[in-house]
NUDRENKOL-100135 format. One record per residue: residue in three letters; residue number from 1; x, y, z of N, C-alpha, C in turn. Coordinates in pm, whole numbers, plus 50000, padded with zeros to 5 digits. Example, Ala and Ser with C-alpha at 12.3 -4.5 7.8 and 13.67 -1.06 7.14 Angstrom:
BEGIN
['Ala', 1, [51319, 49431, 50780], [51230, 49550, 50780], [51320, 49670, 50780]],
['Ser', 2, [51285, 49775, 50708], [51367, 49894, 50714], [51290, 50003, 50787]],
END
This chain:
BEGIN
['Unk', 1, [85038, 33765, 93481], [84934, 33825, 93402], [84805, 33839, 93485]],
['Unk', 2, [84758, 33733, 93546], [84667, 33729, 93639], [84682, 33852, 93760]],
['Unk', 3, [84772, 33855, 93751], [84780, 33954, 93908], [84751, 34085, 93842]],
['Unk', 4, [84824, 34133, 93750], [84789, 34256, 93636], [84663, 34275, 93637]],
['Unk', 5, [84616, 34172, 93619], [84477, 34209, 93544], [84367, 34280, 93713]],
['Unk', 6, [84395, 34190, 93802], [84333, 34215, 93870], [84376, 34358, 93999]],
['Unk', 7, [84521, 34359, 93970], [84539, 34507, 94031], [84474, 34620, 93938]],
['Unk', 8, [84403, 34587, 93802], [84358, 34721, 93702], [84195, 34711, 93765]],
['Unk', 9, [84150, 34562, 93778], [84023, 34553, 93801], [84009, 34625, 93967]],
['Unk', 10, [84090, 34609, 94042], [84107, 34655, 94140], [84105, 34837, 94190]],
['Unk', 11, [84211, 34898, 94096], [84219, 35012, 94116], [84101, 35077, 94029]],
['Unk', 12, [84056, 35007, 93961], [83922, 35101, 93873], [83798, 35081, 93970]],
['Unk', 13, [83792, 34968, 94085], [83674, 35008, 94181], [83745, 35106, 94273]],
['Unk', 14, [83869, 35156, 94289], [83896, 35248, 94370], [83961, 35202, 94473]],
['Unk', 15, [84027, 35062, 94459], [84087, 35051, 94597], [84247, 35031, 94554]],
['Unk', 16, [84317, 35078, 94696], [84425, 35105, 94732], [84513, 35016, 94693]],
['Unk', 17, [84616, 34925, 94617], [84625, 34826, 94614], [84753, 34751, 94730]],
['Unk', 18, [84707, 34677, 94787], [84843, 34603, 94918], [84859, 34476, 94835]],
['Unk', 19, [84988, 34462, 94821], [85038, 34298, 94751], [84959, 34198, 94836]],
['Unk', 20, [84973, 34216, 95002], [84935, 34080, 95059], [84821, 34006, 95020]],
['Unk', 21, [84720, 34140, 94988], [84537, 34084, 94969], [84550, 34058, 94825]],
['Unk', 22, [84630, 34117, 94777], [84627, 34077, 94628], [84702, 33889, 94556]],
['Unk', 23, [84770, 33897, 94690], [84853, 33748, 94688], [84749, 33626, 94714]],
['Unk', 24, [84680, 33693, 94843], [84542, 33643, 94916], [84476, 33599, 94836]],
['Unk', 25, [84400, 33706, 94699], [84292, 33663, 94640], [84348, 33601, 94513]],
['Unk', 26, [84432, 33538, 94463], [84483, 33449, 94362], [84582, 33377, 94417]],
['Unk', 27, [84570, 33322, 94572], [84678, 33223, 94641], [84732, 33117, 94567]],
['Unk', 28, [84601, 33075, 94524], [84612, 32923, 94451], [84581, 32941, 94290]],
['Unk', 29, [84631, 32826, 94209], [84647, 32822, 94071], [84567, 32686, 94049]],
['Unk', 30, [84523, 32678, 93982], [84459, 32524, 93979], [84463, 32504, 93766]],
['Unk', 31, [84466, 32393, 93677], [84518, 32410, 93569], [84387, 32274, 93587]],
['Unk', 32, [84312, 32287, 93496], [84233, 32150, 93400], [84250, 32174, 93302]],
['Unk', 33, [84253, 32029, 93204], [84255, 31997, 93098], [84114, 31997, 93060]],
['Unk', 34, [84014, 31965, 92989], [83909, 31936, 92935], [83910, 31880, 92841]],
['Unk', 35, [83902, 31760, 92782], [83837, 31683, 92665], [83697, 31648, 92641]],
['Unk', 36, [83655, 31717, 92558], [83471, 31670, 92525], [83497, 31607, 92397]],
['Unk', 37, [83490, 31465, 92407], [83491, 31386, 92289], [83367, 31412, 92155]],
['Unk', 38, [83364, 31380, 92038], [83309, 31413, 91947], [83163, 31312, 91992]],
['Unk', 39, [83052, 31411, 91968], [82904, 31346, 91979], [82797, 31356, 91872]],
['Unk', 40, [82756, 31198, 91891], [82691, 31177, 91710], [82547, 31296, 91797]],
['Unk', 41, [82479, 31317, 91873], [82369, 31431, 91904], [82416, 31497, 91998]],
['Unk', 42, [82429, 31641, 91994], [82533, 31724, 92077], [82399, 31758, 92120]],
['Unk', 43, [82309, 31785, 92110], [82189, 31887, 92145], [82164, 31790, 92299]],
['Unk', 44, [82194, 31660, 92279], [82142, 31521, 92385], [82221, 31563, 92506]],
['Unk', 45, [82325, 31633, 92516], [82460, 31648, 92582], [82503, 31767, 92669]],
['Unk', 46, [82566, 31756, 92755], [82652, 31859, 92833], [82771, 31850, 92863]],
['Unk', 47, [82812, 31959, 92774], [82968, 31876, 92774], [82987, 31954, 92925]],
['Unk', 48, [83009, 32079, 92982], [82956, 32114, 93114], [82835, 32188, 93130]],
['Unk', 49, [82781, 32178, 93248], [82644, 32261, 93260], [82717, 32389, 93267]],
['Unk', 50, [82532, 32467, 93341], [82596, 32621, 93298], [82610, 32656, 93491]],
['Unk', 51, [82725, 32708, 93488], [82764, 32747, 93617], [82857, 32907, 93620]],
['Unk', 52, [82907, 32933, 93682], [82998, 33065, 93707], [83109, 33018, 93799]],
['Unk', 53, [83281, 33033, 93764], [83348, 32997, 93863], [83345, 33060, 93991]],
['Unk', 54, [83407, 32952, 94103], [83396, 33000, 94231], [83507, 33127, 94255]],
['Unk', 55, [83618, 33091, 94148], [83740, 33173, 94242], [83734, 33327, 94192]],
['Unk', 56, [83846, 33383, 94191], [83838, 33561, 94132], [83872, 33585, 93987]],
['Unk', 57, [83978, 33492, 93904], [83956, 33514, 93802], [83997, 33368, 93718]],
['Unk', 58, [83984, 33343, 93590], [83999, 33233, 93510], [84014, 33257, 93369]],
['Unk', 59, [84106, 33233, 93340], [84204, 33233, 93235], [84178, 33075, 93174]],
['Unk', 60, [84145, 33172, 93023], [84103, 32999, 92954], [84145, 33026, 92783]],
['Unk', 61, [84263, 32877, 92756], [84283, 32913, 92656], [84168, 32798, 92563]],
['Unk', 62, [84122, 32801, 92483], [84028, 32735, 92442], [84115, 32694, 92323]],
['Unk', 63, [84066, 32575, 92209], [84144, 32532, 92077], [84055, 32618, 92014]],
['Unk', 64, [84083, 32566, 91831], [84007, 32673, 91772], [83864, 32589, 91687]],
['Unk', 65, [83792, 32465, 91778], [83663, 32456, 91790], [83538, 32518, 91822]],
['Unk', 66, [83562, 32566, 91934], [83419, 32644, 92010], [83370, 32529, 92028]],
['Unk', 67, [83220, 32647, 92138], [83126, 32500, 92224], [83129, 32623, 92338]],
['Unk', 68, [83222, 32741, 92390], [83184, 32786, 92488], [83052, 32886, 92506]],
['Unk', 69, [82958, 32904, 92581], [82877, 32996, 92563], [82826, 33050, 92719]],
['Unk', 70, [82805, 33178, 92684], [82834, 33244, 92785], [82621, 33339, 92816]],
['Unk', 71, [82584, 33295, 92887], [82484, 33387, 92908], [82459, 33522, 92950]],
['Unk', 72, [82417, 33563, 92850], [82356, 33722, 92866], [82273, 33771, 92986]],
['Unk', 73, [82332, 33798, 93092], [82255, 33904, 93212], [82159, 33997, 93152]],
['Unk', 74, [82224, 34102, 93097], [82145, 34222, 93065], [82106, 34247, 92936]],
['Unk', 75, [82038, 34331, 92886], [82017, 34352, 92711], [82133, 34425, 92660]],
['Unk', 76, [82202, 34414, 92573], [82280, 34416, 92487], [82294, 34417, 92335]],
['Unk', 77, [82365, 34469, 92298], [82332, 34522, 92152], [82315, 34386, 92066]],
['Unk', 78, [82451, 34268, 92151], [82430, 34162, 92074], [82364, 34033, 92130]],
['Unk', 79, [82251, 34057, 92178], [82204, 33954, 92241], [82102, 34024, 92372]],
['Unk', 80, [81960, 33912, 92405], [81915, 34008, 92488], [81895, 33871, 92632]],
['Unk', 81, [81842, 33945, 92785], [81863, 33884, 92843], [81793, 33767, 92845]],
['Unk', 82, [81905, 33668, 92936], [81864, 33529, 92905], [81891, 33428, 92797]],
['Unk', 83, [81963, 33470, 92713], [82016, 33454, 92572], [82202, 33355, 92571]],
['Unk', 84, [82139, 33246, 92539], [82323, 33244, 92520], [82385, 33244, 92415]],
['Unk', 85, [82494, 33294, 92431], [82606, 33327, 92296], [82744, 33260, 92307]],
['Unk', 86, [82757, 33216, 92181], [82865, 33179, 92195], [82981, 33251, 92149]],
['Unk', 87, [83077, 33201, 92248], [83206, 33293, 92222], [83384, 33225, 92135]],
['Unk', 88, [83301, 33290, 92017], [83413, 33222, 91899], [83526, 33247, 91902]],
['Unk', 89, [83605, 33126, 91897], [83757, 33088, 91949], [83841, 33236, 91834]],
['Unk', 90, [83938, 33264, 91905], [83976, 33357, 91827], [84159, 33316, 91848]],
['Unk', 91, [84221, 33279, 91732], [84385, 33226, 91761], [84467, 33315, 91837]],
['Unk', 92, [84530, 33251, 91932], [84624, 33337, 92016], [84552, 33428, 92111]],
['Unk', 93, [84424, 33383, 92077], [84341, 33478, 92204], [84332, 33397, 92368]],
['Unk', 94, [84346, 33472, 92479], [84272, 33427, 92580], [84162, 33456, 92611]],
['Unk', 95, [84063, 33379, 92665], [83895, 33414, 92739], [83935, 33420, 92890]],
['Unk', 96, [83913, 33542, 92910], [83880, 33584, 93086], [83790, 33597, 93151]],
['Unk', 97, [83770, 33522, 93257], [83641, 33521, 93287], [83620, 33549, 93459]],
['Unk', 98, [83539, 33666, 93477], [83502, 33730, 93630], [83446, 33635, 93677]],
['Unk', 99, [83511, 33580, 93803], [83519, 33431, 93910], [83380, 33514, 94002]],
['Unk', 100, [83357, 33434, 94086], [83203, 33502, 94207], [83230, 33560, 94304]],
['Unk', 101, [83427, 33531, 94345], [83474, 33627, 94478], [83530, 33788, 94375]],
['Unk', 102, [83526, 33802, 94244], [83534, 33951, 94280], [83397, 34019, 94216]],
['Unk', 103, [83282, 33914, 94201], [83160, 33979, 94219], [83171, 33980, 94301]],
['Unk', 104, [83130, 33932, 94456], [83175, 34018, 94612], [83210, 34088, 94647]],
['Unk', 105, [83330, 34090, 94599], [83422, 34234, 94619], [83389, 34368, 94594]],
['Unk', 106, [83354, 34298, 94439], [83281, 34431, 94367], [83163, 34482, 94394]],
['Unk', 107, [83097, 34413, 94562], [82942, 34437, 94512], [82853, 34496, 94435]],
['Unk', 108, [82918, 34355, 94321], [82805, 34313, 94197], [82858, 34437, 94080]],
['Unk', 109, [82933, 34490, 94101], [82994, 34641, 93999], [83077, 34512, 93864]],
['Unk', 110, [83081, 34407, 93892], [83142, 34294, 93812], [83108, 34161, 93857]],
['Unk', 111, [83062, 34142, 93724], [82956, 34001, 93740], [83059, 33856, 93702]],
['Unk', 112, [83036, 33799, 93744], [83080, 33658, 93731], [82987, 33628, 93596]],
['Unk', 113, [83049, 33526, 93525], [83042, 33482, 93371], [82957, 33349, 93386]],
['Unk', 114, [82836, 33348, 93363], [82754, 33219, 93403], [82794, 33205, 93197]],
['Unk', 115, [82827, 33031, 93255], [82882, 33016, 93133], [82832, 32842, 93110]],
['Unk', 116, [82814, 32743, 92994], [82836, 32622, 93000], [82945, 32595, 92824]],
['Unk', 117, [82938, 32489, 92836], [83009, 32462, 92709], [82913, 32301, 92692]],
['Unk', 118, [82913, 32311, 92527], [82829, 32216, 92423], [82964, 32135, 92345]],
['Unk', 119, [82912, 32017, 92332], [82998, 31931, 92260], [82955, 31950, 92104]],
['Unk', 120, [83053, 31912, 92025], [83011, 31913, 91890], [83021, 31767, 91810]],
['Unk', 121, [82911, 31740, 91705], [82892, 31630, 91643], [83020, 31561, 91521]],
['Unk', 122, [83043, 31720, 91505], [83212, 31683, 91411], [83353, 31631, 91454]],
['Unk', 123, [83356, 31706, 91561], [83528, 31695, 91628], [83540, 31734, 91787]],
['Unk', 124, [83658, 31664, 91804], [83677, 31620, 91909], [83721, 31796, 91989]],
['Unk', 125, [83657, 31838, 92119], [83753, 31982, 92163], [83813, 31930, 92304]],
['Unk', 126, [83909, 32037, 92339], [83982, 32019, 92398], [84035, 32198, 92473]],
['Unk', 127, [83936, 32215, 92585], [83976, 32326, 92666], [84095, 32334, 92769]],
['Unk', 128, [84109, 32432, 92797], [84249, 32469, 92906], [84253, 32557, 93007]],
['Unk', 129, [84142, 32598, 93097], [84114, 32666, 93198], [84213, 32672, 93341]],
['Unk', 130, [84246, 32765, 93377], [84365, 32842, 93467], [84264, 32881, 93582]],
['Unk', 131, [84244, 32819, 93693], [84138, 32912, 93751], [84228, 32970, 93866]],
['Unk', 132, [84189, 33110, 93938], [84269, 33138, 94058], [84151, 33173, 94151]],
['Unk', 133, [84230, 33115, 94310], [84173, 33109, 94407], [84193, 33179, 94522]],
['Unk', 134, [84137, 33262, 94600], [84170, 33267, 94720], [84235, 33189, 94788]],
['Unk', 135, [84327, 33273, 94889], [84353, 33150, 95014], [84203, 33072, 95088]],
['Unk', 136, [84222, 32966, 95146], [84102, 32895, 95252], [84049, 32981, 95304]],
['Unk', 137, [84189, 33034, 95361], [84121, 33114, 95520], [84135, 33287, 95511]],
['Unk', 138, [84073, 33319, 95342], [84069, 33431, 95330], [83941, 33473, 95366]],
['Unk', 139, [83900, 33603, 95439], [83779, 33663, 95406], [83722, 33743, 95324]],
['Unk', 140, [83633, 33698, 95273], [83558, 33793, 95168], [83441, 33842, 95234]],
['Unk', 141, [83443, 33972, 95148], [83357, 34054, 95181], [83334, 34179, 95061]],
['Unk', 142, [83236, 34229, 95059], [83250, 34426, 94949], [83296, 34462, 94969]],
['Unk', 143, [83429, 34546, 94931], [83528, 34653, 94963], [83425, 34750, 95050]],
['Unk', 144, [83487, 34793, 95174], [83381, 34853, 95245], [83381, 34989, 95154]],
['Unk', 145, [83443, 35049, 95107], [83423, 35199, 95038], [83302, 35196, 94957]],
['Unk', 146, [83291, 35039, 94873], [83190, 35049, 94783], [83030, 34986, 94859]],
['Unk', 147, [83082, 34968, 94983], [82947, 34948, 95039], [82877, 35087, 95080]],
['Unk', 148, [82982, 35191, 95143], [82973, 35275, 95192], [82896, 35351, 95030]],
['Unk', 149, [82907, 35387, 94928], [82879, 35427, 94852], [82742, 35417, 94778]],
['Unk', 150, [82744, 35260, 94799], [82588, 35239, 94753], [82490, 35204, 94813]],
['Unk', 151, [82523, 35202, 94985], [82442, 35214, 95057], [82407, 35066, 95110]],
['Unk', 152, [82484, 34937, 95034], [82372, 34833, 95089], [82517, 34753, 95076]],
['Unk', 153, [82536, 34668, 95160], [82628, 34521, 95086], [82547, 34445, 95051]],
['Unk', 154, [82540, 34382, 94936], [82491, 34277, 94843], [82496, 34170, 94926]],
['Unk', 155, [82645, 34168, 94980], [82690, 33999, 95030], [82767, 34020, 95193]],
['Unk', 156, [82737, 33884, 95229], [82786, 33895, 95350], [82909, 33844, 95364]],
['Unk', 157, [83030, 33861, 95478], [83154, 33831, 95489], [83152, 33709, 95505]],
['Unk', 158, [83248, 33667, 95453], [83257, 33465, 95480], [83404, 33421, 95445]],
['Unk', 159, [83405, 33313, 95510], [83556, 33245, 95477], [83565, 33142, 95342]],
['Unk', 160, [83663, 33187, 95232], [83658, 33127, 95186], [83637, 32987, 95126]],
['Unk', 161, [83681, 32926, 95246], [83662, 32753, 95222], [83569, 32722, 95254]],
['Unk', 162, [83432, 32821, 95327], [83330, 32805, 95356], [83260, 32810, 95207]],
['Unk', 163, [83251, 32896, 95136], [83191, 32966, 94992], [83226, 32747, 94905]],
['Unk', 164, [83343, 32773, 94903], [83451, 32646, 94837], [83335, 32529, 94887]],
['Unk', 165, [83324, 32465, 94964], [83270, 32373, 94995], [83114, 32373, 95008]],
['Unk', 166, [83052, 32461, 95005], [82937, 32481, 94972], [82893, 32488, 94783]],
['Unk', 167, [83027, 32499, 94694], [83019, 32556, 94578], [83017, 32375, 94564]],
['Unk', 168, [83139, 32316, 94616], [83138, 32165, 94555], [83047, 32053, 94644]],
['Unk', 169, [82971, 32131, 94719], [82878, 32061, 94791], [82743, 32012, 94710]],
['Unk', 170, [82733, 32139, 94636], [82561, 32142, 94586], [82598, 32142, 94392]],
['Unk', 171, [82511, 32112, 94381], [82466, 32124, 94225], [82511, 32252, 94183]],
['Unk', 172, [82496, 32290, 94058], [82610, 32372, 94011], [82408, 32443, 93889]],
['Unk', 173, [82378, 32492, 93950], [82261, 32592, 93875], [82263, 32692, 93888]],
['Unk', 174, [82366, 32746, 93734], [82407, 32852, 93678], [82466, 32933, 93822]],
['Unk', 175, [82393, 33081, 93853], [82473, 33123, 93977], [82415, 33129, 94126]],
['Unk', 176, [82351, 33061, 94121], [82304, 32974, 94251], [82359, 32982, 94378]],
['Unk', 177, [82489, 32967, 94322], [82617, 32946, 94429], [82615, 33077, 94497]],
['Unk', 178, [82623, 33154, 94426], [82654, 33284, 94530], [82529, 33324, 94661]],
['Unk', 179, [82418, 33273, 94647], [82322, 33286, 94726], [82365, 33212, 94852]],
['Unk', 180, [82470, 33145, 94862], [82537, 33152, 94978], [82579, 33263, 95052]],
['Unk', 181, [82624, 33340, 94973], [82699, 33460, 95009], [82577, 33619, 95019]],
['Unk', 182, [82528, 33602, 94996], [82375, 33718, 94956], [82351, 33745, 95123]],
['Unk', 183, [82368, 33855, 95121], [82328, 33962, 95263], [82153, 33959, 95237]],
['Unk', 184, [82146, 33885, 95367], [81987, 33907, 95386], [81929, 34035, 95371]],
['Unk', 185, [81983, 34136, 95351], [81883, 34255, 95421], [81920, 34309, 95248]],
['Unk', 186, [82037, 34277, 95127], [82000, 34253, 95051], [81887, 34240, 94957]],
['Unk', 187, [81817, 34343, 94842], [81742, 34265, 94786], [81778, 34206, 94650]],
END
């Protein structure tokens, strides 16, 4: 399903699709559990801060509590920027969520999901997040077509396990992380 999704996200920026890079950028599977136990003051709490995943995409089946919330970039009909919303569990639904290597890719044409989740004072939740990863020793970079197009790369080329260890190196403030990756000449 994962690979689907991202050969559609793929061919709608216009690129060609080769299995290998496509194997490349979801090498790895990684599966957490999450338990946020029930809290007598949830407002006191984090059940996680607000961050954006590192990898390309994340597949999350959530129970049917909520607690996830997702911040608003831009103005929007339902919500304006800076705003968080939460995103109500819906049965049999999955939440997908754009990882920070195919904002790269995409330079920035697809944003990574700065997201945290809140504990609740009633009941106990219990998330299920799928994240996929690049290989280590993949390079990322903007599809050059779409650099060529808009004139600027956003981000500069880097090795994955470089991005990786800088992501679990530092504090996790909201999307922070990618300013690793930000092409100086970039504004």
């Amino acid at each position: 399903m994962v690979r689907k999704l991202l050969e559609v996200l793929l061919v709608n920026l216009g690129m060609k699709l080769a299995d290998p890079k496509i194997d490349a950028l979801i090498d790895k599977k990684m599966v957490n559990m999450n338990f946020y136990p029930t809290c007598p003051n949830p407002d006191l709490t984090v059940g996680v801060g607000r961050h954006s995943d590192m990898g390309t995409i994340t597949v999350l089946l959530q129970d049917g509590i909520g607690g996830l919330y997702v911040k608003i970039e831009e103005d929007m009909r339902f919500g304006k920027k800076g705003e968080w919303v939460e995103i109500p569990p819906t049965p049999g639904a999955l939440v997908i969520n754009v990882g920070d290597m195919l904002q790269v890719l995409s330079n920035k044409r697809y944003k990574s999901a700065e997201h945290r989740v809140r504990t609740t004072n009633t009941t106990s939740r219990v998330s299920i997040p799928i994240f996929t990863i690049p290989k280590l020793t993949e390079k990322i970079a903007p599809l050059p077509h779409l650099v060529e197009k808009d004139g600027i790369a956003h981000y500069r080329e880097f090795m994955f396990a470089d991005y990786m260890k800088n992501f679990f190196g530092n504090a996790h403030e909201g999307k922070k992380s990618l300013d690793f990756a930000k092409n100086v000449d970039s504004s």
